[in-house]
KEMI-346873 format. One record per residue (C-alpha): residue in three letters; x, y, z; residue number from 1. Coordinates in nm, 2 decimals, always signed. Layout:
<rs>
('ala'; (X; Y; Z); NUM)
...
</rs>
This chain:
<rs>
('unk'; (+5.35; -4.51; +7.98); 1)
('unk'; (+5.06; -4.44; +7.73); 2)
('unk'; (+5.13; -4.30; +7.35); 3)
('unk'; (+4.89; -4.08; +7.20); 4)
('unk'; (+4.73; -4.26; +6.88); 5)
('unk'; (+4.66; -4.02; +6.60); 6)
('unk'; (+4.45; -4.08; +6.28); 7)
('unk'; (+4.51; -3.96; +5.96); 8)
('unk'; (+4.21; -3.85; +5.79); 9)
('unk'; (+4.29; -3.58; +5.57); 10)
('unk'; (+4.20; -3.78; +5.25); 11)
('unk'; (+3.88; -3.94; +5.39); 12)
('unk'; (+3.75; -3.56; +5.50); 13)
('unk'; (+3.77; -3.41; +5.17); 14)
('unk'; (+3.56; -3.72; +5.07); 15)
('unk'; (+3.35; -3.71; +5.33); 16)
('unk'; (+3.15; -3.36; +5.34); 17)
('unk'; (+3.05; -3.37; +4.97); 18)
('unk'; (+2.91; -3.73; +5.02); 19)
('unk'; (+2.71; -3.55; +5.37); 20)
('unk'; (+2.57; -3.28; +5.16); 21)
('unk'; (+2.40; -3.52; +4.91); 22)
('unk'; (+2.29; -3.71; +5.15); 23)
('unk'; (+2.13; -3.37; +5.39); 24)
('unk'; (+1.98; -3.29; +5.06); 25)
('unk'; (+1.84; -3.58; +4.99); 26)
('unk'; (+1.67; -3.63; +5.34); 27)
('unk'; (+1.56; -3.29; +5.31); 28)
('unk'; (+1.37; -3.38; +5.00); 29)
('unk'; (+1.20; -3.69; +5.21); 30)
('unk'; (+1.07; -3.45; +5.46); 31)
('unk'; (+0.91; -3.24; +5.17); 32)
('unk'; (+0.79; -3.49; +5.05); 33)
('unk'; (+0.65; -3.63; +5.38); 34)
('unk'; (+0.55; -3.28; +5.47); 35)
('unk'; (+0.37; -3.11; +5.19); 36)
('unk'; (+0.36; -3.36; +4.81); 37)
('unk'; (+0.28; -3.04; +4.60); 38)
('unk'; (+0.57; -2.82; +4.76); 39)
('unk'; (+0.78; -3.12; +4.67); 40)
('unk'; (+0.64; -3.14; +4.28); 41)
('unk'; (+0.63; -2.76; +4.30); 42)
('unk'; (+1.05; -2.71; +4.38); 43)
('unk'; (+1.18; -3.02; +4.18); 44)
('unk'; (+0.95; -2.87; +3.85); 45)
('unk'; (+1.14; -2.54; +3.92); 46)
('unk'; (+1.46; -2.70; +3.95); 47)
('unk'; (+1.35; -2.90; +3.61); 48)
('unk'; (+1.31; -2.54; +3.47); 49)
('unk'; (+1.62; -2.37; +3.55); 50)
('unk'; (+1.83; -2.70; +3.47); 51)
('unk'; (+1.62; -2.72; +3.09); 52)
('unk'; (+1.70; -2.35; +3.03); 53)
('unk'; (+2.10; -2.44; +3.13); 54)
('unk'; (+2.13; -2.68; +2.82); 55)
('unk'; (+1.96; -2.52; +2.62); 56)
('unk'; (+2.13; -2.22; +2.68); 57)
('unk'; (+2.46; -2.42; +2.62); 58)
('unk'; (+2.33; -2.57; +2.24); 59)
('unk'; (+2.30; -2.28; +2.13); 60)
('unk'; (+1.87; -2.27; +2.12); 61)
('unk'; (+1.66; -2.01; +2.23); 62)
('unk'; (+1.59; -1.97; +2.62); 63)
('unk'; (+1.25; -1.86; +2.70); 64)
('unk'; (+1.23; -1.50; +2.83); 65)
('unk'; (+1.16; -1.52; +3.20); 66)
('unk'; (+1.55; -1.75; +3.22); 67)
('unk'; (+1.74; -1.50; +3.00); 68)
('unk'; (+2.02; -1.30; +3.15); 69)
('unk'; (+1.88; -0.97; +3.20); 70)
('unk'; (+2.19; -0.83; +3.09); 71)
('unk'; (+2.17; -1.07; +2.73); 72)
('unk'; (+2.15; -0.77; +2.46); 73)
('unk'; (+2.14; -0.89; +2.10); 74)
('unk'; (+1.91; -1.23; +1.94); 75)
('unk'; (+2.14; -1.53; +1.94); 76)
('unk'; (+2.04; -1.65; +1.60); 77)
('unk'; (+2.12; -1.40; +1.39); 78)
('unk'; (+1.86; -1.31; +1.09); 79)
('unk'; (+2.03; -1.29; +0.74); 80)
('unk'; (+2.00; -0.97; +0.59); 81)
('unk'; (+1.91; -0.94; +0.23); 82)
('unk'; (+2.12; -0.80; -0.04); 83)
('unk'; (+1.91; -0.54; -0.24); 84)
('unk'; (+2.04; -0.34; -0.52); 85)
('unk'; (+1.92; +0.00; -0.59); 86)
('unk'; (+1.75; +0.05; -0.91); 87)
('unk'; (+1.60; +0.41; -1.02); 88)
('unk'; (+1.23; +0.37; -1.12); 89)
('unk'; (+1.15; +0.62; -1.40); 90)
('unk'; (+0.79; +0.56; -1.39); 91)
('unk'; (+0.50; +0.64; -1.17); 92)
('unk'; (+0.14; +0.56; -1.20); 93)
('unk'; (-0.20; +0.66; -0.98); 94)
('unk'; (-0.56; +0.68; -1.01); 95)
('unk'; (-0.73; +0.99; -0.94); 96)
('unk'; (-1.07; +0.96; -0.74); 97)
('unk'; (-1.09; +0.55; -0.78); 98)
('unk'; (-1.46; +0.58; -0.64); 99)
('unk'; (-1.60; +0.69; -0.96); 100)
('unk'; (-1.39; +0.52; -1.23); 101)
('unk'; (-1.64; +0.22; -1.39); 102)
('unk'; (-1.63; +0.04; -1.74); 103)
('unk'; (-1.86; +0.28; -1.84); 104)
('unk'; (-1.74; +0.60; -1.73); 105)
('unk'; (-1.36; +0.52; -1.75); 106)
('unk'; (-1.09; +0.61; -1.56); 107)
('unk'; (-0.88; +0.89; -1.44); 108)
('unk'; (-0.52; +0.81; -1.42); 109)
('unk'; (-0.25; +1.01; -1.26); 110)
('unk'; (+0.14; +1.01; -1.40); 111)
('unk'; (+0.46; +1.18; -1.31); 112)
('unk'; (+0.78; +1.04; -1.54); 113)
('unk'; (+1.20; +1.13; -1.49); 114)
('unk'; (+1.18; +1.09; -1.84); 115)
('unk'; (+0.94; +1.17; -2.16); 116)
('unk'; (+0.69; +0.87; -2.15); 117)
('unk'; (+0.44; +0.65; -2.34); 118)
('unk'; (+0.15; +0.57; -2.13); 119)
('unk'; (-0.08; +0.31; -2.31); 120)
('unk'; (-0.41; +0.17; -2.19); 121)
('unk'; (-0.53; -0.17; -2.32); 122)
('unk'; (-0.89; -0.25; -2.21); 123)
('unk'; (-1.02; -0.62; -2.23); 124)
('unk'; (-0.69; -0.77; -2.24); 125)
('unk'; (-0.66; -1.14; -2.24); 126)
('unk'; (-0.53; -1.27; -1.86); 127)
('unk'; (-0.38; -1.59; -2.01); 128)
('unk'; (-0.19; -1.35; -2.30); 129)
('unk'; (-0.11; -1.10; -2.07); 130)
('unk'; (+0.14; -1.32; -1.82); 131)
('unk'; (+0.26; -1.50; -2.13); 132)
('unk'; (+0.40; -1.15; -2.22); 133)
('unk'; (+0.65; -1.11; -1.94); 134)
('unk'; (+0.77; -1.48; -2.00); 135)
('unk'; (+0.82; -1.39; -2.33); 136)
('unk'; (+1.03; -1.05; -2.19); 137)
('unk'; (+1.22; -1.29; -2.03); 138)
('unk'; (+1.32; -1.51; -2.32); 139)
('unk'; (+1.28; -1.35; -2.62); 140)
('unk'; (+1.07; -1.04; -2.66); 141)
('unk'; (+1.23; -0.74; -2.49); 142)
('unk'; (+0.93; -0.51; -2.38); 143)
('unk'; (+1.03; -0.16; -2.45); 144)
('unk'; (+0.77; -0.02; -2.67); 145)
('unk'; (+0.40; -0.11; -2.68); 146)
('unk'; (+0.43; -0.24; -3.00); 147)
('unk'; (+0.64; -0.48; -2.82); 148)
('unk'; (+0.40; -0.55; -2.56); 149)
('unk'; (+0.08; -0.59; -2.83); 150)
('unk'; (+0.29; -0.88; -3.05); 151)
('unk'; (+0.39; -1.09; -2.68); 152)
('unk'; (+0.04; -1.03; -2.61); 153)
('unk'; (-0.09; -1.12; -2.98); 154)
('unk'; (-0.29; -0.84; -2.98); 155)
('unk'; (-0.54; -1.01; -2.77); 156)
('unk'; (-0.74; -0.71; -2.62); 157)
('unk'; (-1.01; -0.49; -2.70); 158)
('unk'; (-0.93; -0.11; -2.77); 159)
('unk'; (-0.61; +0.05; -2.73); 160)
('unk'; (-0.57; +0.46; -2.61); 161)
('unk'; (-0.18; +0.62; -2.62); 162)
('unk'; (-0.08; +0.91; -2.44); 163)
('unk'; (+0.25; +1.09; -2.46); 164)
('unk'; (+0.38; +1.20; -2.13); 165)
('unk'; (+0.58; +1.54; -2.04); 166)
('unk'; (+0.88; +1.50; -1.82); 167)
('unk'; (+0.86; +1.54; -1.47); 168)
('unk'; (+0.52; +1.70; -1.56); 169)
('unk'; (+0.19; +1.53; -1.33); 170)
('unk'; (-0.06; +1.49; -1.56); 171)
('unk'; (-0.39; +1.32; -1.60); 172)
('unk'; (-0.52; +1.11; -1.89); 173)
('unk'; (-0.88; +1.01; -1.88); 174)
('unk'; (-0.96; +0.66; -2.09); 175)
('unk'; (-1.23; +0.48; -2.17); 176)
('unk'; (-1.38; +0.20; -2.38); 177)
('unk'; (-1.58; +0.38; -2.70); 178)
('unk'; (-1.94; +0.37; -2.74); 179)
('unk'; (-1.95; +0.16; -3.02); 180)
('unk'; (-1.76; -0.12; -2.80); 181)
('unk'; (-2.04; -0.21; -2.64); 182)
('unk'; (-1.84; -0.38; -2.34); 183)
('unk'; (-1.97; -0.26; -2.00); 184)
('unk'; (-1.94; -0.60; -1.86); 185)
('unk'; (-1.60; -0.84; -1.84); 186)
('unk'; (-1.78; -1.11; -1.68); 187)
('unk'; (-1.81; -1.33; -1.34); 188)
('unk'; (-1.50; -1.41; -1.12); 189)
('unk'; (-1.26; -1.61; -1.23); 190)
('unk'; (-1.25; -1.39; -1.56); 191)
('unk'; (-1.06; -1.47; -1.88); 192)
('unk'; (-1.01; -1.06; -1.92); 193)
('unk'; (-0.85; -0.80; -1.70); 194)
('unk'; (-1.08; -0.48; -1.74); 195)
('unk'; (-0.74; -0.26; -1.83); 196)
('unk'; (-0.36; -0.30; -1.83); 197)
('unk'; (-0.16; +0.00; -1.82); 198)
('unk'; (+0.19; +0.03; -1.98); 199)
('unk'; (+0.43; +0.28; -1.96); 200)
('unk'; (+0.79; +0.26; -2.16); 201)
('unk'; (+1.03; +0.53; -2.22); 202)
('unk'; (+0.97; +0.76; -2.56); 203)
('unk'; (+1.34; +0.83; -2.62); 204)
('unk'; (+1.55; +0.57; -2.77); 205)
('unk'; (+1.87; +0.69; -2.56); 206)
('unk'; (+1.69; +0.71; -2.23); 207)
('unk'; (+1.66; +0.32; -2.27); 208)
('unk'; (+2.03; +0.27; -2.22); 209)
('unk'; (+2.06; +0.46; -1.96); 210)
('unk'; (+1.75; +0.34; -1.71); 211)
('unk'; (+1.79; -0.03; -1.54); 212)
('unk'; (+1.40; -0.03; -1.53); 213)
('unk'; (+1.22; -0.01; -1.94); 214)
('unk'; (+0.90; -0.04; -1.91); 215)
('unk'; (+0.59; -0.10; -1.62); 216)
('unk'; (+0.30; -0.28; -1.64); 217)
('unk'; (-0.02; -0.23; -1.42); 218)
('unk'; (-0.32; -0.44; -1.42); 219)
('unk'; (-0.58; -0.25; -1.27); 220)
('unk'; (-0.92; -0.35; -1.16); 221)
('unk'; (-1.24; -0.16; -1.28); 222)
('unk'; (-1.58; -0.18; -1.13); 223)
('unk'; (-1.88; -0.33; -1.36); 224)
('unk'; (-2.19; -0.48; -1.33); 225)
('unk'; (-2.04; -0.88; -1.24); 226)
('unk'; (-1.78; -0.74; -1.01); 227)
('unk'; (-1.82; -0.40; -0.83); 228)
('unk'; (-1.47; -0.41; -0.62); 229)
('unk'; (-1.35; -0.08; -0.60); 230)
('unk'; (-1.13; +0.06; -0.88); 231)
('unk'; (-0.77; -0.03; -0.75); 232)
('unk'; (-0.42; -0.16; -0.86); 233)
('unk'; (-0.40; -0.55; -0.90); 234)
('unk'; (-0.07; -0.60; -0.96); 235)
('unk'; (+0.23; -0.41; -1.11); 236)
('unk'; (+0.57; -0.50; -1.26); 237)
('unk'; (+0.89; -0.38; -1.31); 238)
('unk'; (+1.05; -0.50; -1.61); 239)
('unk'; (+1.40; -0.46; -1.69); 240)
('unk'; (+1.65; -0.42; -1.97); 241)
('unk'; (+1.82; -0.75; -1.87); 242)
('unk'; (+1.52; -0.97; -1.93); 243)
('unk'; (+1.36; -0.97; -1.55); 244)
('unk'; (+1.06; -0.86; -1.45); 245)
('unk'; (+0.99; -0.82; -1.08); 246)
('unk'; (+0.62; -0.82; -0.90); 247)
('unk'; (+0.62; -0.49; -0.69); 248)
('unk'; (+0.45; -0.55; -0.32); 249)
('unk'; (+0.28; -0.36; -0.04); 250)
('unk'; (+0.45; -0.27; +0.26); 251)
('unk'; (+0.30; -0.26; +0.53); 252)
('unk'; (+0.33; -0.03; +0.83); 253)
('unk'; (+0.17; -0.02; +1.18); 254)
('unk'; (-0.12; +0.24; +1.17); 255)
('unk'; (-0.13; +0.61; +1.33); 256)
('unk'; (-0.37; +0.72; +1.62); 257)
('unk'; (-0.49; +0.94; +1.36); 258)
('unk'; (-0.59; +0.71; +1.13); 259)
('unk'; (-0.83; +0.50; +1.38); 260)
('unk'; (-1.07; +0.74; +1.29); 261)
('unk'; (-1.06; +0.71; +0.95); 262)
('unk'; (-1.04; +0.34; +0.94); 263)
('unk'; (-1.44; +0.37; +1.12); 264)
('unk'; (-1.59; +0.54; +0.82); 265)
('unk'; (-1.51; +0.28; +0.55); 266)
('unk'; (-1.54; +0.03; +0.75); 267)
('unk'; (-1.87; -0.08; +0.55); 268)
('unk'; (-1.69; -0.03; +0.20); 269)
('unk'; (-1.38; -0.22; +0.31); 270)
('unk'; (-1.57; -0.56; +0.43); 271)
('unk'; (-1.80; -0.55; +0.11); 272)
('unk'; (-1.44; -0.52; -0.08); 273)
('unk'; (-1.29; -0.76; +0.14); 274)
('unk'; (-1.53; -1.05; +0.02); 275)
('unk'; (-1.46; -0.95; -0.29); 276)
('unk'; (-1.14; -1.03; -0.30); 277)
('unk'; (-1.10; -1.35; -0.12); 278)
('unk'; (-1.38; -1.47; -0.40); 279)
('unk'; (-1.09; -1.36; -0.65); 280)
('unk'; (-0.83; -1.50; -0.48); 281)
('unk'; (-0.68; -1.15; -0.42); 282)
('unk'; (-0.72; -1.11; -0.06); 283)
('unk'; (-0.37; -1.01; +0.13); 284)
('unk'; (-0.29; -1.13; +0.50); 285)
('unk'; (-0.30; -0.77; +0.59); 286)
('unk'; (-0.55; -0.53; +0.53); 287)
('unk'; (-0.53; -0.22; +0.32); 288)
('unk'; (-0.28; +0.07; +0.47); 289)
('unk'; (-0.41; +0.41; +0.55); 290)
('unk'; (-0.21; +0.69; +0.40); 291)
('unk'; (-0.12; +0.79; +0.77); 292)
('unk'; (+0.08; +0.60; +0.87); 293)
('unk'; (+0.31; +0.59; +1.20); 294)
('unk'; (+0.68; +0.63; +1.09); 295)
('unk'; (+0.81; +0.53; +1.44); 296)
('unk'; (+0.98; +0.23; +1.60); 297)
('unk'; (+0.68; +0.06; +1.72); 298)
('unk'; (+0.95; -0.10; +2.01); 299)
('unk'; (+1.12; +0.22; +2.13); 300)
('unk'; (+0.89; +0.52; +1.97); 301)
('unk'; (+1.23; +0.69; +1.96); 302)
('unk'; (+1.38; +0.62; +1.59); 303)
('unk'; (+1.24; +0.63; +1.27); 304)
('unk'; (+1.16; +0.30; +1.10); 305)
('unk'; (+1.38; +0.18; +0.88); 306)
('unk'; (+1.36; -0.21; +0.86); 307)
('unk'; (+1.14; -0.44; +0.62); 308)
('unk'; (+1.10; -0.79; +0.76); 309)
('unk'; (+1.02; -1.09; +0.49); 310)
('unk'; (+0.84; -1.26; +0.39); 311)
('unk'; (+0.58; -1.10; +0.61); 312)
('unk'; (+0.68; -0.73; +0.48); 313)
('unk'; (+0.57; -0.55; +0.81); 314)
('unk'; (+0.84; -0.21; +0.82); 315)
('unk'; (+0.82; -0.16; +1.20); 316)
('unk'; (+1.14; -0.14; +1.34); 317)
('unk'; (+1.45; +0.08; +1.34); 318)
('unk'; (+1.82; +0.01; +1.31); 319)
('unk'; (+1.89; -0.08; +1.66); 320)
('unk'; (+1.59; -0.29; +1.76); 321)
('unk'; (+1.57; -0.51; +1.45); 322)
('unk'; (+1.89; -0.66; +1.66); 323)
('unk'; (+1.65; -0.84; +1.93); 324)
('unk'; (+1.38; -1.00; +1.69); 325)
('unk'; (+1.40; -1.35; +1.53); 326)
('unk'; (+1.00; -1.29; +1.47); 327)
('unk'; (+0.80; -0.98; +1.34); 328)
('unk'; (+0.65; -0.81; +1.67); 329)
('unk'; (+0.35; -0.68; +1.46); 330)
('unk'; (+0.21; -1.05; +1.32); 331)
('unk'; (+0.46; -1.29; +1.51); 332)
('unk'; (+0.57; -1.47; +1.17); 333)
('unk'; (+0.95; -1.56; +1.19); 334)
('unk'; (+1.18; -1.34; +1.04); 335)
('unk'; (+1.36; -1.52; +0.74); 336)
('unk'; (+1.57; -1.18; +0.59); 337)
('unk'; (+1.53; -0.85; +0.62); 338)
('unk'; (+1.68; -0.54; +0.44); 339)
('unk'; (+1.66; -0.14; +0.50); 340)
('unk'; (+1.50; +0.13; +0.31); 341)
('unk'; (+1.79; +0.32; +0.38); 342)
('unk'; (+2.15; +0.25; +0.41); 343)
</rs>
């Protein structure tokens, strides 16, 4: 009589197969190998990709474009956005027709106040005297009147014009160094002198109390025989009631169709002027921005611009596709804060 053996091998299956699999795949690889060397180095260096993007994608670190999910919306690192506070500026300040203003024709400036105004011109003032002057704002001179500004500045400067602006009237003040002055020439680059600083502080008393923002200083660049830069702001600040003083800067915005054209014919001006600078040490990393300018997304073309990116200042992008940028799409800087014009 014969009795059926039987073998248990339900444990030892489930081993098995997994163990069969490793070992199929791994005499598949052979054969690659055997067969074609660069297919081999080809699909492990693939295999090296996907598996590198995995981890990385696990840690937390950015994953290269071409292995992100296409469905991933948002940047993983987020960018911290800058607290501004909103300050009303009672002051504004432009030259009219900078092309002809020299040191020995003058200058034609341009001002439109909230509030009645005193708009002083100082020509020849001191560079050294003139910084020392918002330090001093800072710590112990308040500059809200000119006189104010001429004892921080020990009345280091040449000639002095006033001018008493109308409220919310645009009006133009002409200034220039007097004959008898005998100054048509503040010397080679790096000069001890800025040609002219403008200041303008509030005429009324009261109107000091209520304004953040007291007084503005412009130092403005005026063409002469050593240095014959176009007539242009240098710098401008912002000083306020509180004791700061903040350096106002350029943004800059992605350039219209439109303006292409107009770029062409100053082309010649702007390298002349752009030598110019970088001997002063005045160049920026971005060139001068038309006055027509594009005001749209430059991602989507849909929504108005609305973000400022620092420190590169580039305003390119709009509220909803400032989410997928960790670096500025105009000059590829990383993004280290950014804040809107417009809440």
């Amino acid at each position: 009589m014969k009795t059926k053996r039987t073998v248990r091998v339900g444990s030892g299956r489930v081993a098995f197969f997994p163990l069969l699999r490793y070992l199929m795949a791994a005499a598949l690889l052979v054969t690659l190998y055997e067969y074609s060397p660069l297919f081999y180095i080809a699909l492990v260096f693939v295999c090296f990709l996907v598996t590198s993007g995995l981890i990385m994608g696990w840690f937390g670190w950015d994953v290269p474009v071409i292995l992100r999910n296409s469905e991933e919306t948002e940047s993983i690192v987020k960018v911290s956005q800058k607290q501004m506070r909103q300050v009303k500026n009672p002051f504004s300040l432009e030259i009219k027709n900078p092309e002809t203003a020299s040191a020995l024709n003058g200058i034609t400036l341009v001002s439109n106040c909230l509030e009645d105004s005193l708009l002083s011109c100082y020509w020849g003032c001191s560079v050294q005297k003139v910084h020392d002057a918002l330090q001093k704002h800072a710590y112990s001179i308040r500059i809200k009147t000119p006189q104010s500004f001429e004892d921080a500045m020990c009345h280091e400067y040449l000639y002095c014009q006033q001018y008493c602006i109308k409220k919310t009237e645009e009006e133009e003040k002409h200034s220039r160094l007097p004959e008898e002055a005998d100054t048509n020439d503040f010397g080679l680059v790096p000069r001890s002198q800025y040609p002219l600083v403008v200041l303008l502080t509030l005429a009324d008393e009261d109107n000091r109390k209520i304004y953040d923002i007291v007084s503005m200083v412009s130092i403005i660049h005026i063409p002469d025989a050593s240095y014959r830069l176009s007539c242009r702001i240098l710098y401008q600040y912002l000083l306020l009631a509180q004791g700061q003083f903040h350096d106002l800067k350029q943004l800059f915005m992605s350039a219209s169709n439109n303006a292409s054209s107009l770029s062409d014919s100053f082309s010649n001006e702007r390298t002349e002027d752009h030598v110019l600078l970088e001997k002063a040490g005045l160049v920026e990393t971005e060139s001068e921005v038309l006055e027509e300018s594009s005001k749209d997304c430059i991602v989507c073309q849909n929504r108005a611009v609305n973000w400022v990116l620092l420190p590169c200042r580039h305003t390119c992008l709009c509220d909803e596709c400032v989410k997928y940028f960790q670096q500025c799409p105009m000059c590829r800087q990383f993004v280290r804060e950014s804040f809107p014009l417009c809440s």
